[in-house]
N, C-alpha and C positions, 0 to 999 in steps of 0.2 A: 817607063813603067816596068818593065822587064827586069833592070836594072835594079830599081827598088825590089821586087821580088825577090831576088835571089838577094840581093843582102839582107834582108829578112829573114830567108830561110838559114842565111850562113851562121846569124850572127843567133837565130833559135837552134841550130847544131851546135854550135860552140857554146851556146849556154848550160846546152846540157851535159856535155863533154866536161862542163869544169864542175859543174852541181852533181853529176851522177846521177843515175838515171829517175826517171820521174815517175810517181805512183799516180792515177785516174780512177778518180771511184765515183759511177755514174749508173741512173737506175731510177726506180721509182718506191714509191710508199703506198700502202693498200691496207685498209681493214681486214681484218684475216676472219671474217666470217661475210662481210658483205662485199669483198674486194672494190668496193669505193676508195679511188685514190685520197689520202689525206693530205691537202693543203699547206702549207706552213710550218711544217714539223721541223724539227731542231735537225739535224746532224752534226755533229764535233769526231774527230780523230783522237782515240784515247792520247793524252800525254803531250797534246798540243792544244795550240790555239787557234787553227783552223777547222770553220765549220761553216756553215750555209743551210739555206732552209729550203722546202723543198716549192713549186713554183703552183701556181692555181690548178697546176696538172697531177701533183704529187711526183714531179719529175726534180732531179737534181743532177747536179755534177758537180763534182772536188779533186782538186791536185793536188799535189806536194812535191817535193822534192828532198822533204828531211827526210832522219830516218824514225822509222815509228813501229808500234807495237804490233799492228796488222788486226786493231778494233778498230770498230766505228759506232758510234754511244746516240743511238738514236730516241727523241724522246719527244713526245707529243701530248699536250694536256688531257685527260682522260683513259688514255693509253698506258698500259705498261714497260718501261723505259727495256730498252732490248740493247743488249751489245751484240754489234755482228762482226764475223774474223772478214779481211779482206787479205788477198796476196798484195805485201810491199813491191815496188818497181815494176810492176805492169797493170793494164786498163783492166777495171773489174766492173761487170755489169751486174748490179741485184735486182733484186726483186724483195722486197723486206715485208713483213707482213707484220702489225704490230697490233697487241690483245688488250679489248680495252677493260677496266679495269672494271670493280665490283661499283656501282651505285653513279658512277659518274661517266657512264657511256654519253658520247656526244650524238648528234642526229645521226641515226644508222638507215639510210638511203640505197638499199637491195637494187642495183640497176644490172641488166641483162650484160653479159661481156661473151665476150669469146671464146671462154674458159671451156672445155672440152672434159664433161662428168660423165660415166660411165658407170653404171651398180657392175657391172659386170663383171666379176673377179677382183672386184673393188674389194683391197683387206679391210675399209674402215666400213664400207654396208654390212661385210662378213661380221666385224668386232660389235658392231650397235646391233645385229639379228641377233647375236648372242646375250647383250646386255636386254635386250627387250625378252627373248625366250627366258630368261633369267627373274622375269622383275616380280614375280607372284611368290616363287623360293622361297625368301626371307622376309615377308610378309609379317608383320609382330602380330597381325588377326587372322594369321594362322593357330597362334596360339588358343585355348581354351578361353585366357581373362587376360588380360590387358589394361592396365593405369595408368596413367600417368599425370603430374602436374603441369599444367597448360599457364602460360601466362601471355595477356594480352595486350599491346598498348597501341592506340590509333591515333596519331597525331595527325591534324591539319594545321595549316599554316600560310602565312605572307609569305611568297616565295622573293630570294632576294632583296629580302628589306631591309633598306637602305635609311637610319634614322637622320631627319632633318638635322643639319646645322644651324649652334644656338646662336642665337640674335646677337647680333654687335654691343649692343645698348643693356643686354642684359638681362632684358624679361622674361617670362617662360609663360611659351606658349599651351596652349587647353591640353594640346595631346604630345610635348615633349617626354611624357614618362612614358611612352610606347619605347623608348630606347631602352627602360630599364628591364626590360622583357625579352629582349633580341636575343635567339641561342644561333650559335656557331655549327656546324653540321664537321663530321670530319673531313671533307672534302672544300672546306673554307666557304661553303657558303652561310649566308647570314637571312634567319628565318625569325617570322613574329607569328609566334603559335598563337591560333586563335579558338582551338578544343580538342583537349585532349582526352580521351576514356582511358581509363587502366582495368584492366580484369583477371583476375587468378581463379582459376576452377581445376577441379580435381575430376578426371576422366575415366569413366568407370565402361571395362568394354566384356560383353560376354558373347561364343561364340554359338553356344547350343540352348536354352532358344537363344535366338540373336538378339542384344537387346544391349543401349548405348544409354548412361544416363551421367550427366554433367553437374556438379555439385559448385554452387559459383560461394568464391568463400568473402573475394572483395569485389567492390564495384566502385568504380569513383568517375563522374562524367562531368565538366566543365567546357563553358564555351560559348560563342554565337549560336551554338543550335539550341540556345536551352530553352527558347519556346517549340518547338517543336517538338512531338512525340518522343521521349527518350526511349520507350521499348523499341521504338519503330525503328528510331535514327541507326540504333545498334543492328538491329535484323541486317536495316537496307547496307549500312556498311561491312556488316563481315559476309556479306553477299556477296557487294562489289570486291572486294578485298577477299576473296576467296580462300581457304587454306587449297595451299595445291597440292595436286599428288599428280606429281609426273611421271606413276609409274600408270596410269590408265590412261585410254587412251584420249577421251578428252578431258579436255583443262576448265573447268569453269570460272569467268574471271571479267570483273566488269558487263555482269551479267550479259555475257556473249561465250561463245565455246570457241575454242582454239584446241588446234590439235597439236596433244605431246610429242615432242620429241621420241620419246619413247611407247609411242602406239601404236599397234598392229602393221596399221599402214604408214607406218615410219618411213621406210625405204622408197614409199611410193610419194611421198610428201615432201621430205628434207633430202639437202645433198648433205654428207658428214665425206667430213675430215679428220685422219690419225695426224697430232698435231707432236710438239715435245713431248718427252715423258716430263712427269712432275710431280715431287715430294706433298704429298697430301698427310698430316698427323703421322708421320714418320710410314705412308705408304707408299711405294713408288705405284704412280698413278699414269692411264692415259689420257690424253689431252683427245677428247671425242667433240670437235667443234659440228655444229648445226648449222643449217639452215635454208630456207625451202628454196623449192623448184620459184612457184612463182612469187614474187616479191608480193604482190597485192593481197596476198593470201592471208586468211588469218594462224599466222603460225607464230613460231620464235626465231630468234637467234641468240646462239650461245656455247656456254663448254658443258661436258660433264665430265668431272673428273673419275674415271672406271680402276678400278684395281685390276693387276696386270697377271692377277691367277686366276682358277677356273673358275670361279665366285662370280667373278667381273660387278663387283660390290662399287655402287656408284657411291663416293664417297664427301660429293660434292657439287651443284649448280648453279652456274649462275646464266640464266635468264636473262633477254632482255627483247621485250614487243616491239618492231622497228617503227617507225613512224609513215613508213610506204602504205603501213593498212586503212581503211575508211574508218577512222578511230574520231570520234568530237573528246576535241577539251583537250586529249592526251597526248602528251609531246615528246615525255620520256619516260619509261619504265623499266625500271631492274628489278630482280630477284634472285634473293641467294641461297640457296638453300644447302643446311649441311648434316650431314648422318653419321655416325657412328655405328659398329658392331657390336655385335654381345658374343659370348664364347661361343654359345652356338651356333652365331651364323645370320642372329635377326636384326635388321635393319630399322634404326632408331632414328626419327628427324631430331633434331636436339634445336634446329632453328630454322627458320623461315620471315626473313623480311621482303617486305616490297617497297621500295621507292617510286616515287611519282610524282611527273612535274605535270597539274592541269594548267590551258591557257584556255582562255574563250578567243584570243585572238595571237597572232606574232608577236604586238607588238607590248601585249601586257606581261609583266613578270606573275602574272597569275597564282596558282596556291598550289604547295606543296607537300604532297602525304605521305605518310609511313603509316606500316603496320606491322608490327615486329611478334615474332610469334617466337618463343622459348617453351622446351620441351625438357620437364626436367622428373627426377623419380618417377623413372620406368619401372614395372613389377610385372611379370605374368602371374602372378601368387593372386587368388579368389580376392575379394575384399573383405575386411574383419566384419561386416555386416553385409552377406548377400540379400538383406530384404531391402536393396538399396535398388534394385531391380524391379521390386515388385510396387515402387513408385509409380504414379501414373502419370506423372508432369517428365518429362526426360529432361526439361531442368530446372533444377530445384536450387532455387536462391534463397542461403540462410537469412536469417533475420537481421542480421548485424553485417550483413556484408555491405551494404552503402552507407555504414557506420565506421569502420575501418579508420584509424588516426594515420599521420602520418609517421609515425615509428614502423607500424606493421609495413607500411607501402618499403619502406626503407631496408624492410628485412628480408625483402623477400622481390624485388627490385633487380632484374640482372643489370650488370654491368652495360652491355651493350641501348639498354634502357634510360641510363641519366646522363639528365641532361646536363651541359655546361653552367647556365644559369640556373641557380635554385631558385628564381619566384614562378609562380606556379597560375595558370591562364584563371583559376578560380576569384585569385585576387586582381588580374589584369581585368576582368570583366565588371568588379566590383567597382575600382576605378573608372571605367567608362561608362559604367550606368550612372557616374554622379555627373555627367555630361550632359545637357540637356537635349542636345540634340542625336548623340548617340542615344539616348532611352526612348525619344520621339521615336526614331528610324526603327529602334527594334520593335515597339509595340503596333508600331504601323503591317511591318512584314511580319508581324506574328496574328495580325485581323487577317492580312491577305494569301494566308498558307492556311487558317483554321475554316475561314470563314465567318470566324463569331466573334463580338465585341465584347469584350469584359466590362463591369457597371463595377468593379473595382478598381483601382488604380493599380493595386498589385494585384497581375492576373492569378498568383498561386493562391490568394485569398477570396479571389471573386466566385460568391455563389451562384451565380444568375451571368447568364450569359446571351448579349442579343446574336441572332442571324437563322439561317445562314444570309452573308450578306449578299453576295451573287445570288439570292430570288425574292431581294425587295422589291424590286419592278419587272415585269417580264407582261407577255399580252399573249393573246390568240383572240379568234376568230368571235367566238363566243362571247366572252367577257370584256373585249377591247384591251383597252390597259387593265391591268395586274397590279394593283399594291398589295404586298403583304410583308408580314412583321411577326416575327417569334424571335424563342427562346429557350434557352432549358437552364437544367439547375447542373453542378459540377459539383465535382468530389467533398469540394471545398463543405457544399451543404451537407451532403452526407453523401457517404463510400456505398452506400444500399439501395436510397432510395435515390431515385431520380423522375425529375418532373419535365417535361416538354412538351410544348404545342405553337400554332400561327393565328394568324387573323387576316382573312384577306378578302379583298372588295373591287369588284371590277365594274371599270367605268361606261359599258355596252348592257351588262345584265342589271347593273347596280343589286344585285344582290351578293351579301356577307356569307362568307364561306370562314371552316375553321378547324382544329384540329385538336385535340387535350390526348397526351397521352400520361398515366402513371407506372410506373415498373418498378420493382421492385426486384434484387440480386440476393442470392443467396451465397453469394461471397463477396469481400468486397473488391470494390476498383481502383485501380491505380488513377485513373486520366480520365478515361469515357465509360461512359452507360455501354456501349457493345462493346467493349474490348474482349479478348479472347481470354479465358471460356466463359459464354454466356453458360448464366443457372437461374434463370430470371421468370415471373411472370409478371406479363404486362397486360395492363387493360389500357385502348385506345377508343376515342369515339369520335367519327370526321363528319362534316360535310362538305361535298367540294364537287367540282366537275371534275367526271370521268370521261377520259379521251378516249374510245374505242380504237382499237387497234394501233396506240400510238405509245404504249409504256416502254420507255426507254429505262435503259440495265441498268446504265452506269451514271448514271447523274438524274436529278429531278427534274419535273417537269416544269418545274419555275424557273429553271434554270438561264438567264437573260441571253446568253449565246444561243440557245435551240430556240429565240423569240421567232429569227426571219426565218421566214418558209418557203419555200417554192409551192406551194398551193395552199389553199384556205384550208383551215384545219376546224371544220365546224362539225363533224362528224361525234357527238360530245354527247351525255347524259348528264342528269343530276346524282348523286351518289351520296344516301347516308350509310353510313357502315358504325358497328360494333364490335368490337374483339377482344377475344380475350387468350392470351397466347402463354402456353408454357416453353420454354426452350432450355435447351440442355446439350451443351458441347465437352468434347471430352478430349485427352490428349494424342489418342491414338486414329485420331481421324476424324471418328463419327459425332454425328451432331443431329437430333430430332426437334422438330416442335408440333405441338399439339395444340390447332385454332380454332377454338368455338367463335363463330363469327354470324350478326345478322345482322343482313343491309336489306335497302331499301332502292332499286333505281326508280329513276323519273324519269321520264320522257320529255323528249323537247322539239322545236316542230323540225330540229336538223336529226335528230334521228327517233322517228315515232313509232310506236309498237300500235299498231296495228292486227289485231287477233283476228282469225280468220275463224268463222262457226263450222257448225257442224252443214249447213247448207249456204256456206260458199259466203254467208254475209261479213262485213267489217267493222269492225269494233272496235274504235280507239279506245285504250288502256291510257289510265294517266301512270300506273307503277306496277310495279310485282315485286316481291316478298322471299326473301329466299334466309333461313337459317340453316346454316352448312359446318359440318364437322371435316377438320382438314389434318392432313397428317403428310409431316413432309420428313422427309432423309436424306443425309447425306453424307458422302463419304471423301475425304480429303485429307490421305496422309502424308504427311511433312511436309504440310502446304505452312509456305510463310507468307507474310504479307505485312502492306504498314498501315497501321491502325490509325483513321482518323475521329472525329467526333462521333459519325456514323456509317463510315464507308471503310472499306476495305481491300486496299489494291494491292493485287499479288507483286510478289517477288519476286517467287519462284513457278515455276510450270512446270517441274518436270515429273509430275504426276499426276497419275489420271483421276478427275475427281467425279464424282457419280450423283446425282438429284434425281430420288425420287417422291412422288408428291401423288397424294389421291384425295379428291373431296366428293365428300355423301351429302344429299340433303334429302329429307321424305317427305312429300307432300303433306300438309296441314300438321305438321308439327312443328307447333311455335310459329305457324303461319305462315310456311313455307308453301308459296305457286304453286309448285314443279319438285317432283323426285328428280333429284339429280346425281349421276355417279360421272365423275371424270380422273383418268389416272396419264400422270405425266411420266417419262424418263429424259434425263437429260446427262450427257457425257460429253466431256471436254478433255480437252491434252494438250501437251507444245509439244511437235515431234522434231528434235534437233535432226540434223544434216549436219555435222561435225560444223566445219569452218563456213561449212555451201547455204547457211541461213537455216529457217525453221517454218513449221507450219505450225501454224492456231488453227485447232480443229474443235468445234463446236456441233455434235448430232444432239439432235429431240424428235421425241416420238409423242402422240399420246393419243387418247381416245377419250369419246364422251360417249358413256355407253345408254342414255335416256333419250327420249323424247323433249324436246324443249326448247325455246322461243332463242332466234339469233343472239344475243347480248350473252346469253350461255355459252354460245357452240367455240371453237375455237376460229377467235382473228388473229391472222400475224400480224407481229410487230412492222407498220410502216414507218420511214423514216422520210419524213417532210421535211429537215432543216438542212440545211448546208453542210452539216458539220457529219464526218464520219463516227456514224455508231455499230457495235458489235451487237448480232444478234438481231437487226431489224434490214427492212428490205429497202434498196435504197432507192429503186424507182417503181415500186407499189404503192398505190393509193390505201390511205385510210379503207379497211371492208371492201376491201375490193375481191377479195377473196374467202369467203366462208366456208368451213368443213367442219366433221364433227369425228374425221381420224385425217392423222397427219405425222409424216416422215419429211425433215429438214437437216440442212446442213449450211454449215458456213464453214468457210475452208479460205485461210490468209496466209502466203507466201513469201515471206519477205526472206530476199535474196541475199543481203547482205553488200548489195552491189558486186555480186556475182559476174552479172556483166558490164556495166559499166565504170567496176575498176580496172578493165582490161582497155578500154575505148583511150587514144590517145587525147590528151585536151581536157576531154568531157569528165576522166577521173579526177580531173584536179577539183571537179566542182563535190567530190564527195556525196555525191550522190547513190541511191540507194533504190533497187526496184521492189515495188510490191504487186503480188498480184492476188485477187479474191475470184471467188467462186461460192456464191450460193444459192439455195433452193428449196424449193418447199414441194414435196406430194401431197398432195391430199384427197380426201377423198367426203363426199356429204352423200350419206346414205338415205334411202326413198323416207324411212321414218320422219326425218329431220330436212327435210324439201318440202317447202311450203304447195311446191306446185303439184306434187304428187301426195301427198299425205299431209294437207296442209288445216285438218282440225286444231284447234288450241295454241298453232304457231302463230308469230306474228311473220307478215309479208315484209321478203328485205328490200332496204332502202334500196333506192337507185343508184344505179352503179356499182350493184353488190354482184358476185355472182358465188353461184354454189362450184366448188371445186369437183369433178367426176372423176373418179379414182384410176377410169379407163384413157383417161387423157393424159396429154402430157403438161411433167410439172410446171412451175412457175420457175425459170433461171435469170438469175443477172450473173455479167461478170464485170470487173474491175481492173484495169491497169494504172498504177501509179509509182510516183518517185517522194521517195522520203526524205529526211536528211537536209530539206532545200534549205539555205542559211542555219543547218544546226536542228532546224525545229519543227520545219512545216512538210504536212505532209499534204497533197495533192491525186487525187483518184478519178479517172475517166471512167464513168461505169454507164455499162450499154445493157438493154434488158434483150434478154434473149428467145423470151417466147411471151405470147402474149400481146403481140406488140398492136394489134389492129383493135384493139381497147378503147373505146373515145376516151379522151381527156386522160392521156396518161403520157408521162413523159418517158421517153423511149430512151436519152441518153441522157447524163448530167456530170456535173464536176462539181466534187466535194474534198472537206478539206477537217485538217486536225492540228493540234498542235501538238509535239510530243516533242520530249529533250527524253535522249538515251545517250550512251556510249555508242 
């Protein structure tokens, strides 16, 4: 053995001796913002044919023995191909760090290393404090006026689709023409658009008073979404797709916030990096790389390219969301965004794209979006007509703008905007509506997104419209089963007037219950009878059971999911009503309406009005009479939202919006019981925490300032069903609580898995904590206490109690996790006072379903 050694070593001396000496280039490869070693990457030797790749560690080794130029030409998909120098004829150890490219970054994986960061006399915290004290300077709405032409285009798509191969034999299959449709991406991949919006608008900005108005000149929208609300779809997309401004300090985007690179607390968030210098539009630029302390976080990684005078004029970014954060669907993101100067010094975006690959799982090639935003004829010069200002709509869509031919789109179409293939998803749609099972599929998900059936074959012609379909069968306590059955009339009948009402008959009371309303618009409508701005008045007339204490916000009470209850929900009146309502919303927030309204309730033997005399006796009442004048307000600026048939779910939250409401009635007029006055306030917010989640904050106040029978006074909202509702109390009984003043809140904390994306294991389940807190004060003053001053009132049911303003309030609180597969949310909620109550349940588990980002 010895022997063999050493001729070994002899005969590797003498190898070298006659080849001359040997070059070693050995080292590893890293992401140069998440220093994740990369896997597999090429290396080659300029001017040879030795090269090797690198191993599942990002490690390598290479020798030689020719002689060579003293590069090494490293190059990995995604990546920007790098040449690094090495010394010929001796061991070189690297370290290579390579920059992945614009739109086609691979999974960027932020893991903890050893790496030794420091702010502390750090030149690139110094260079980024400067580019952030910087970033208000050149502001273009520093300016007086401000224009510019915006143009927009939002594509979605098949991601990576892949067209079948044709039949042997020759036939052609139902959906071989999906191939004729396939565009190419620059990056070589292969996508089948399935809707694309385009939009050019001309952007009108003043700075004294402040006042933004949008002039949309084209609009053109094709696609799978096109049963679906088109104003809506737009809102809810250029929400998610947010235009970003990286020079604030948060980012809103995939309606969640992330903190800029460039925000206050920069330094305290991201570690940065002075990387190469680099030619930007003939500026030598610094290479300012990001990215945060903790990987979990909701931040970025990325460059900004900064100019290297005192300007520190960021001339260039590119963005990208890593995949480490608790993100659904989202798997990759890029963004690039690019500015230009003006002589004075003001900073222009000229572009702004985002790429995006969604999956619902790994293992699907899922769909993939863009959003390309082009910034073109900038002007600080007034507008040729500043009564463009004194518009009340802030955007105002000509008349011919979803009229627009395709010559116009052509003319005014940037580059970066066409596509490789010219057929166009308008006609791919046409083609696959003559399918018969794609036309099934889409009429189907288009009953089960609206709720309402069309009695037309073609829904854009259908006047009459059944549903909703979620509250043809539903039950409670009182009625047993629930059948009911409406309808209403669409645009199609006419843009003004619109007709709705039900029919419904339950198999416990067997009595017919029902609803007619007419309305009338005094402008017309695109889609639905409420879309925004209502200018409408409506006359309705119902008869139906009233659930005391149980009006749920956000959905109806026919609604089949809130059918199972955790306790009997008989707590119920008979209820005619009449109204007649004017309403009037406007663009800059405010919105009133004015309800003349008389109803009639009935008694029933689950909740009986019982009158109390002037000497102590009891007098069942079969009804009482009340004609009441109502005036309600509200304030709600730059609230968006997506408009459905009848309902309206926000957007956005990041304004405070205000309800206030008061109703009058005077005894014996129009045959009115009881004088009655009651005045409500109501205030809501989302209070962000930058990347740290958000709260929903929900206060009400109000008072009933008369004398008058329980069914008046104020009941809180109890919530009997399973399912998590906003605004109602989740382990209070129906009238369990009566007052006639009252101070509440509701207060939801969703953490954003704050803490359990730090938990080892438990993060990967993407899970999400929320936590509630609400309550109610109240208070029932002696007027309005049957036991103290109980002439003219009726005695409350059993199980009622009067709230006393010197006690303490009524609290529950809630701990839960979101997010569970994607959708489901889960809430442990414990009541906090109160609890020695008979017949009340003291803890419960409730549940939602929600899909977010």
């Amino acid at each position: 053995m010895k022997y063999r050694i050493t001729f070994l070593v002899a005969c590797l001396l003498f190898t070298g001796l006659i080849t001359g000496q040997n070059t070693i280039i050995k080292g590893f490869i890293t992401d140069s913002i998440s220093g994740e070693r990369l896997d597999y990457a090429s290396i080659s030797i300029e001017g040879t044919t030795i090269g090797t790749t690198t191993d599942s560690n990002g490690n390598f080794t290479l020798s030689t023995d020719s002689k060579t130029k003293g590069l090494l030409r490293v190059f990995f998909m995604g990546y920007n191909e790098k040449i690094v120098k090495f010394t010929p004829g001796k061991t070189n150890t690297l370290t290579i760090q390579l920059v992945p490219t614009s739109f086609t970054l691979p999974e960027v994986v932020i893991r903890p290393g050893k790496e030794k960061y420091s702010k502390k006399d750090n030149p690139a915290v110094i260079f980024a404090k400067n580019v952030i004290a910087s970033r208000n300077r050149n502001n273009p709405l520093n300016h007086e006026y401000f224009q510019y032409d915006h143009y927009q285009k939002i594509v979605l798509a098949a991601n990576d689709y892949q067209a079948k191969p044709k039949r042997e034999d020759g036939k052609i299959r139902k959906l071989d023409f999906l191939s004729d449709y396939v565009d190419t991406l620059n990056t070589g991949k292969t996508i089948l658009p399935l809707s694309e919006k385009e939009k050019i608008e001309t952007v009108y900005y003043r700075k004294e008073p402040k006042s933004e108005r949008r002039v949309v000149k084209g609009f053109k929208s094709a696609g799978v979404d096109d049963f679906l609300s088109h104003d809506g779809v737009q809102q809810f997309l250029e929400e998610v797709f947010h235009e970003m401004n990286i020079f604030q300090n948060d980012i809103p985007l995939l309606q969640l916030r992330f903190v800029s690179p460039l925000s206050t607390i920069g330094p305290d968030y991201y570690k940065y990096y002075l990387r190469d210098t680099i030619v930007v539009d003939g500026e030598l630029c610094a290479n300012l790389e990001f990215a945060p302390f903790n990987s979990e976080s909701f931040g970025f990684t990325g460059y900004l390219f900064v100019t290297l005078d005192s300007t520190f004029f960021v001339k260039k970014a590119l963005i990208y969301v890593p995949r480490t954060i608790n993100l659904n669907y989202t798997k990759n993101m890029s963004i690039e965004q690019e500015y230009k100067r003006t002589d004075d010094g003001t900073r222009l975006i000229i572009k702004d794209d985002i790429n995006v690959d969604f999956k619902l799982s790994e293992k699907s090639k899922g769909l993939y979006a863009r959003r390309l935003s082009v910034y073109t004829n900038q002007s600080f010069s007034p507008p040729d007509d500043e009564d463009i200002f004194k518009q009340s709509n802030p955007v105002i869509v000509l008349d011919d703008a979803k009229k627009m031919k395709e010559d116009f789109w052509k003319s005014i179409r940037p580059a970066d905007a066409v596509k490789r293939n010219p057929n166009t998803v308008a006609k791919l749609m046409a083609q696959l509506r003559t399918i018969p099972v794609f036309s099934i599929t889409e009429k189907a998900v288009s009953i089960l997104a609206s709720g309402y059936i069309p009695t037309n074959g073609d829904k854009e012609k259908s006047k009459f419209e059944i549903g909703p379909a979620n509250t043809f069968i539903s039950g409670n306590a009182i009625e047993g089963a629930r059948f009911r059955m409406g309808g209403s009339t669409t645009t199609a009948f006419n843009k003004r007037l619109f007709l709705e009402g039900y029919g419904a008959y339950g198999t416990k009371d067997e009595i017919f219950k029902y609803d007619g309303l007419i309305e009338y618009s005094f402008n017309d409508k695109k889609e639905y009878r409420r879309e925004f701005p209502l200018r409408s008045i409506r006359a309705e007339y119902n008869y139906d059971i009233n659930q005391l204490g149980q009006h749920y916000m956000y959905t109806s009470k026919d609604n089949v999911f809130i059918a199972w209850k955790r306790q009997k929900d008989d707590r119920a009146t008979y209820l005619r009503n009449a109204e007649l309502t004017f309403s009037s919303e406007y663009y800059n927030g405010i919105g009133y309406n004015i309800i003349a309204r008389n109803m009639k309730e009935y008694s029933t033997e689950y909740a009986v009005f019982d009158e109390i005399g002037a000497d102590g006796q009891i007098t069942p009442l079969n009804s009482y009479t009340m004609s009441e004048l109502e005036f309600r307000f509200r304030y709600a600026p730059h609230e968006k939202f997506y408009q459905t048939r009848n309902l309206r779910y926000p957007i956005t939250f990041d304004v405070p919006i205000f309800n206030l409401s008061h109703v009058t009635a005077q005894k014996g007029f129009l045959g009115s019981s009881y004088t009655y006055n009651r005045t409500d306030f109501r205030f809501e917010r989302r209070f962000w925490f930058s990347a740290f989640g958000y709260v929903d904050f929900i206060g009400k106040a109000g008072k009933v300032w008369n004398k008058v029978p329980y069914p008046l006074l104020v009941i809180p909202n109890a919530n009997l069903s399973y399912t998590i509702q906003p605004e109602s109390y989740t382990n209070m009984n129906a009238m369990e609580f009566l007052s006639d003043e009252y101070l509440s809140w509701d207060a939801t904390y969703y953490m954003n898995g704050l803490i359990l994306n730090r938990l080892p294991l438990i993060k990967k389940l993407r899970c999400r904590e929320v936590i509630s807190f609400r309550g109610l004060y109240g208070n029932l003053t002696d007027k309005n206490n049957p036991a103290i001053n109980g002439e003219g009132l009726f005695q409350f049911p059993a199980g009622s109690y009067a709230m006393d303003g010197n006690s303490t309030p009524y609290m529950e609180m809630g701990v839960g996790i979101e997010n569970i597969l994607n959708f489901i949310r889960l809430d442990y909620v414990w009541r906090l006072t109160y609890r020695d109550n008979p017949n009340i349940q003291k803890t419960g588990v409730r549940f939602a379903v929600k899909f977010s980002f």
